[in-house]
C-alpha positions as CSV (number, residue, x, y, z in Angstrom):
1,X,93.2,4.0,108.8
2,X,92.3,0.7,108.7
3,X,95.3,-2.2,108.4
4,X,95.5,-5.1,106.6
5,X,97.7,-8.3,106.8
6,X,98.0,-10.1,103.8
7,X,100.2,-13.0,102.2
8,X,102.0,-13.0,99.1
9,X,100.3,-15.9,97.2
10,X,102.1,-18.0,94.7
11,X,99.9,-20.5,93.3
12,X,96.9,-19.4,90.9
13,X,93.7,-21.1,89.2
14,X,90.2,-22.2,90.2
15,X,91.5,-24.9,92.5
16,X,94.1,-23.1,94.5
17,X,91.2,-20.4,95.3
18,X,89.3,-23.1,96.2
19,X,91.4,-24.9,99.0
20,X,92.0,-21.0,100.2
21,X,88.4,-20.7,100.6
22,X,88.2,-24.1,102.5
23,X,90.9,-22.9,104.8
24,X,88.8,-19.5,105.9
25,X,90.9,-17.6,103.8
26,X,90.1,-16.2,99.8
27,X,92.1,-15.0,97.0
28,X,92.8,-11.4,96.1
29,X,94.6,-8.8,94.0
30,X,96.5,-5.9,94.2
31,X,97.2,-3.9,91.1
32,X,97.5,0.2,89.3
33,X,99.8,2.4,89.2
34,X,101.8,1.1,86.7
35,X,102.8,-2.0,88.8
36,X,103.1,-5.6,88.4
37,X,99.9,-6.8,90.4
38,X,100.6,-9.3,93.4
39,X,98.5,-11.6,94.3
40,X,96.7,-12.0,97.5
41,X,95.6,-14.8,100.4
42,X,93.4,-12.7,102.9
43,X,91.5,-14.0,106.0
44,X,88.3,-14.3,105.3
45,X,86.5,-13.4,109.2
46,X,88.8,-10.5,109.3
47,X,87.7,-9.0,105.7
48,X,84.2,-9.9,105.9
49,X,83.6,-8.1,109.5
50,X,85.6,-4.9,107.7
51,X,84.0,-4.9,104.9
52,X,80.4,-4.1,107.3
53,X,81.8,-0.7,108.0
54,X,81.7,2.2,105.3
55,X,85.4,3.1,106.2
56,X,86.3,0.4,104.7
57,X,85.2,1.4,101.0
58,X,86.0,5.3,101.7
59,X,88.9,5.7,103.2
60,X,92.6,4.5,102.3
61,X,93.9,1.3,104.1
62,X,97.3,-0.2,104.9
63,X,97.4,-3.4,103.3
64,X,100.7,-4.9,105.0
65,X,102.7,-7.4,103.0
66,X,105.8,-9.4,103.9
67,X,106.4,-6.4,106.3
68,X,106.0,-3.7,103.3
69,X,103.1,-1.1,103.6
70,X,101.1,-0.5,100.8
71,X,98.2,2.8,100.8
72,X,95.3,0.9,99.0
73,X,91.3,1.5,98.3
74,X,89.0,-1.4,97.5
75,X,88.4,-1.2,93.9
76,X,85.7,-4.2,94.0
77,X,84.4,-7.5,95.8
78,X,82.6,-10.3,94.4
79,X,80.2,-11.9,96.9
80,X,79.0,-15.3,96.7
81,X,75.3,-15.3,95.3
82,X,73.1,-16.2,98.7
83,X,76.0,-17.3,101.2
84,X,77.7,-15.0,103.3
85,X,80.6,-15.9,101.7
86,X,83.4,-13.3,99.9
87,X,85.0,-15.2,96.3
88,X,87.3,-12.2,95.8
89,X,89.1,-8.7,96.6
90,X,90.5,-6.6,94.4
91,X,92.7,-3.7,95.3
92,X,93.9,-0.3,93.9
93,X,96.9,1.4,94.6
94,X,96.6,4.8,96.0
């Protein structure tokens, strides 16, 4: 199982996702279940080299956050149009 380290972010909007994206890192969701969705700053080298292997898409993964384990799938990723570039994550409770 793959796992995840991720940080509680606070701050929302076009511009905060920006300056995240500057700093290497990019915006994300977590959400189902019933559950109020938390949002997400992930490391952007660490989710784009994960996202190369088909694990990552089939199987579950520990997403780790403020010490709490959560059993996730990747529900969807937007890509940037011709840079190898990740905008956003979304993930699903499992």
């Amino acid at each position: 199982m793959l796992k995840i380290n991720a940080i509680k972010r606070i701050k929302k909007g076009k511009s905060y996702s920006r300056k995240l994206r500057m700093q290497k890192k990019f915006p994300g969701i977590l959400y189902g279940m019933n559950k109020i969705p938390v949002f997400l700053e992930l490391d952007h080298n660490l989710i784009f080299n994960l996202q190369k292997k088909i694990e990552f898409y089939k199987e579950n993964i520990c997403l780790i956050i403020e010490e709490k384990k959560h059993i996730v799938k990747v529900q969807s990723i937007q890509r940037h149009a011709f840079k190898l570039k990740l905008l956003h994550i979304d993930f699903l409770y499992n």
